[in-house]
Steps between C-alpha positions, in 0.01 A plus 500: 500500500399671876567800494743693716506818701756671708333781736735769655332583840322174584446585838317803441104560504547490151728239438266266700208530294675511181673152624140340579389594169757385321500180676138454448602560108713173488836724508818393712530779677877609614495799766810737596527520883857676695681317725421132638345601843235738329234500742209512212621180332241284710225742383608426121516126557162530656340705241626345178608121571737372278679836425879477435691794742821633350743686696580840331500901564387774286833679591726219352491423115727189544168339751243607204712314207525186746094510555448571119788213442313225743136589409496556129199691500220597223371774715680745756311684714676777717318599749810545745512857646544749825151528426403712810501849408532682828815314553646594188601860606684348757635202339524707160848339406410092610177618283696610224706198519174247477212672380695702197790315448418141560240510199838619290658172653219267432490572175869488436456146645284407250711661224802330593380159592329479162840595338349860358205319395217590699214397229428151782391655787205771576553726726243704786590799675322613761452881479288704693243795477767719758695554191209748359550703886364874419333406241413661176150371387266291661454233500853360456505315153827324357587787297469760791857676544653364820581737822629263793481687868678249697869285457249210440348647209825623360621137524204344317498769265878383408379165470215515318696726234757238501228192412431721187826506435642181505150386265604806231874404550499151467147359439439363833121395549514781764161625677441725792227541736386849623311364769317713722467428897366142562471366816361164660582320865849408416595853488748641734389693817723784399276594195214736614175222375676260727542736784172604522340155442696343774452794715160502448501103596678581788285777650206352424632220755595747783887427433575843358345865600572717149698478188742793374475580134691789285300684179127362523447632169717311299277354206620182336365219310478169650453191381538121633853350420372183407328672220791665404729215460313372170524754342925474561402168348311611193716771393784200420236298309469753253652498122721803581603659786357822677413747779220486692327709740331223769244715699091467595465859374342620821638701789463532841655687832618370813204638645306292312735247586422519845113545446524170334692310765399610819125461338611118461556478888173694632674873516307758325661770674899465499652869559567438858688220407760642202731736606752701223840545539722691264755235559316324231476707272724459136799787464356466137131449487267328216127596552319313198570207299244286328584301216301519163529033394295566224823324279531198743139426464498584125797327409528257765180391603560617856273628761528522848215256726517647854376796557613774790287461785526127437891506497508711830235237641708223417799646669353611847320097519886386452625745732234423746548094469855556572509705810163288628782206415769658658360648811208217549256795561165468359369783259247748609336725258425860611 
């Protein structure tokens, strides 16, 4: 009677938190890592004890049907993606390949391992508020028409079409996501929260003089990932499956963004310390997005608990305990 999950993209930000929750829920959790000598396994095994790692690849349909074959899950979550969107113009193919087409092989997994009968499993994509791009109303809202600026949104875009899909075409318990930016300390230190937060750690300790940023007008809508990941959960405890938007409803710039983080360290004044270069800027840029949840806390009960400046707070104290645990030097506040 446990139940059981498989999650795409264990070793994600995402992936993590959505493990330790499940975990915590009494599921046996089953997680999709590539190759054997994945350097992030350890963090997984750390994270969420007792998780079962199955070898597999978004880019091979024969790996998926093994995974599906071994685990028999109740729930699939895929959160498996080139989920970096700078990359993705130039990795627009390999993103293609993963982000776009990997959802198509998932689900075909599913299909076919349940011999056309796909009424057993539920099913979470993971789509994302870069599939709205120039948008057309604000804020975003699941019925807002779709306008991707990047190969990353493009990709999800497929995807998230093809969730729909595969529910109208053969009644799969089929639910996506629209999530909006959510960050936390386990995000990468390519995404532009991290970067600051760890920069910010960093200067703050005398180990780095500035920090190079491209548009610092971007507005966005962030929220904490470990919020996030319930609501994945919710959506598949429903009696019929849906879209939702996942968002806080507010937004905020990277301005702001910086306010908030190098206020956390002592810095009131940080414009001698952020350069621009129009290195970083997108070929293909999306100004605003903020996500209207009113239907995820309506229908699902869901609202996000941490709030901005306490997200950005809670990343520059990680950042800081790692570099004062990596360097040994002792924190001095400005």
């Amino acid at each position: 009677d446990v139940p059981r999950a498989l999650i795409t993209g264990i070793t994600g930000q995402d992936g993590l938190y959505l493990g330790e929750l499940l975990t915590a829920k009494g599921y046996e959790v089953f997680g999709l890592v590539r190759g054997q000598s994945n350097p992030k396994v350890a963090v997984v095994e750390r994270v969420v004890p007792g998780v079962v790692l199955l070898e597999g690849d978004l880019t091979d349909l024969s790996s998926l049907i093994g995974a599906v074959e071994i685990s028999q899950p109740d729930e699939v979550y895929n959160l498996g993606a080139i989920s970096f969107v700078g990359l993705s113009w130039k990795q627009a193919e390999l993103t293609g390949e993963t982000t776009g087409m990997g959802v198509l092989r998932v689900l075909e997994a599913l299909r076919i391992a349940g011999g056309n009968d796909m009424s057993g499993v539920r099913f979470y994509q993971a789509s994302s508020s870069e599939m709205f791009g120039k948008v057309r109303e604000t804020p975003q809202r699941e019925t807002t028409p779709f306008h991707p600026r990047s190969p990353y949104g493009v990709a999800k875009t497929f995807g998230h079409y093809l969730t729909v899909n595969y529910r109208e075409s053969y009644g799969a318990f089929a639910c996506s996501g629209l999530l909006f930016n959510h960050e936390s300390p386990r995000r990468g230190i390519e995404f532009v929260t991290r970067k600051i937060t760890r920069a910010v750690a960093r200067i703050s300790l005398g180990l780095q003089d500035s920090l190079t940023l491209g548009n610092l007008e971007s507005r966005r809508d962030w929220g904490f990932a470990g919020d996030y990941v319930e609501a994945m959960w919710r959506m598949l405890q429903q009696d019929t499956p849906d879209d939702y938007v996942v968002a806080t409803g507010v937004t905020h710039s990277i301005r702001e963004l910086l306010d908030a983080a190098f206020g956390r360290v002592g810095i009131s004044d940080w414009s001698g310390l952020v350069q621009q270069d129009p290195r970083f800027f997108r070929p293909a840029e999306v100004d605003v997005l903020v996500g209207d949840p009113s239907k995820a806390r309506e229908v699902l009960g869901w609202t996000p608990r941490v709030g901005f400046e306490e997200l950005i707070a809670m990343m520059v104290d990680a950042d800081l305990a790692l570099e004062v645990e990596s360097t040994g030097k002792a924190l001095t506040i400005r």
